[in-house]
C-alpha positions, -999 to 999 in steps of 0.1 A, spaced: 108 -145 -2 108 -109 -5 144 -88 -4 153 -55 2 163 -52 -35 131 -59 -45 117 -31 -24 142 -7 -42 136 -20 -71 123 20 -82 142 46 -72 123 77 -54 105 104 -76 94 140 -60 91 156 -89 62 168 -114 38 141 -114 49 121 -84 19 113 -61 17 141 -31 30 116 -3 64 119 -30 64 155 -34 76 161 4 119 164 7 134 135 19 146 143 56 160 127 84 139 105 99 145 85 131 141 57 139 115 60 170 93 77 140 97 45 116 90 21 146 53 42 152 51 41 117 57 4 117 27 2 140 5 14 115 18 -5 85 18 -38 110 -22 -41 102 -16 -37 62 13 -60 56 25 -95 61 55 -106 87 79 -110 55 76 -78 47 75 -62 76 108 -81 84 123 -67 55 115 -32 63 129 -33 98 158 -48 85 162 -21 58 158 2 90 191 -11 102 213 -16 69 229 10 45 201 18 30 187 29 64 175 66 58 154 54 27 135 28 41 127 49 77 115 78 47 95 53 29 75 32 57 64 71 76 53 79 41 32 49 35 18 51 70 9 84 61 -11 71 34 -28 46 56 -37 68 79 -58 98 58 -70 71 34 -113 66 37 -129 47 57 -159 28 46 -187 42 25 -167 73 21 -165 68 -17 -195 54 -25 -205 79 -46 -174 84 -66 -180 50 -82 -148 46 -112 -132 81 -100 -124 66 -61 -87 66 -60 -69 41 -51 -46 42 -22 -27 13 -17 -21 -18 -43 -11 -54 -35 5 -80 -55 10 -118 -57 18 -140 -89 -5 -121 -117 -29 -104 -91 -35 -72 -80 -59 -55 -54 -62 -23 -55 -79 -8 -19 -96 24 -22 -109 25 13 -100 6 47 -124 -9 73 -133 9 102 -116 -11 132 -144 -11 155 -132 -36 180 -94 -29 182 -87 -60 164 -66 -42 135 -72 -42 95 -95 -70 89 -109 -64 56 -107 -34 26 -127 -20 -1 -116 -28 -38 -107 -35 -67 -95 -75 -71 -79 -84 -106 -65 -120 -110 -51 -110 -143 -66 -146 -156 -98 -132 -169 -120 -140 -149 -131 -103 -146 -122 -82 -120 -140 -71 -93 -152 -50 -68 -157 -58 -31 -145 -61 3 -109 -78 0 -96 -91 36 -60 -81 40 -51 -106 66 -58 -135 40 -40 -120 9 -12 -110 33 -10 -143 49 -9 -157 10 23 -133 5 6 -109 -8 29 -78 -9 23 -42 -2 36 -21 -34 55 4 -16 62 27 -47 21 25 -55 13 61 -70 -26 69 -60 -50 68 -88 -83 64 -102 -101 30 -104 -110 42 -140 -72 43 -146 -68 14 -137 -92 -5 -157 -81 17 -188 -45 9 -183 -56 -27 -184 -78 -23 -212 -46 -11 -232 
């Protein structure tokens, strides 16, 4: 079960080398602009989750959560599409990371949602931290969400060759 605390585990960072979404000033955000928000977050995370958030929406720590979900539907929404970093190979950044009991996916690009149907499937980078060797490939979001899968909502963007160097440490 995921609780608010563990959302907050991190406290925010806008300073030097705080990913770009970060940099921005905390301001007041309603709460009609977290529910559209919500909406876009919906097809990227499971129910559990997005319970948590909308009850976050409503406690005393209100103001942070409202900041944090328009920030990561920001994300979502100027990340690639498909094929748009196929030629950046290990430098594709990655956009948003999942987690669930030793594995990661890291998503450098989300489908195209041709039929209205919402986020089916990504493009990544899956590590089950077991060694079985990572790998990259299309990742579908409904069944790691469905899992418990959790979206890391203080992910800072980077590279895919970070990533592998940073688990090569």
């Amino acid at each position: 079960m995921i609780s608010s605390n563990h959302l907050l585990y991190k406290t925010w960072k806008g300073g030097k080398g705080a990913s770009p979404y970060r940099r921005r000033k905390m301001s007041a955000v309603s709460m009609m602009d977290a529910a559209k928000a919500m909406g876009k977050i919906n097809k990227f995370s499971g129910a559990r989750q997005l319970k948590v958030m909308g009850d976050g929406c409503r406690g005393s720590e209100a103001a942070y959560f409202k900041e944090k979900i328009v920030e990561m539907a920001g994300i979502i929404e100027t990340m690639p599409v498909s094929y748009q970093t196929d030629d950046q190979g290990m430098e594709a950044v990655v956009r948003l990371h999942y987690f669930l009991n030793g594995w990661d996916w890291y998503i450098t690009e989300k489908d195209i949602d041709t039929d209205g149907q919402g986020q089916i499937q990504a493009f990544g980078f899956a590590d089950s931290g077991e060694g079985f060797g990572p790998e990259l490939g299309y990742i579908s979001i409904k069944e790691i969400t469905r899992c418990g899968a959790e979206l890391d909502m203080h992910w800072t963007p980077c590279t895919l060759r970070q990533i592998k160097e940073k688990a090569a440490a």
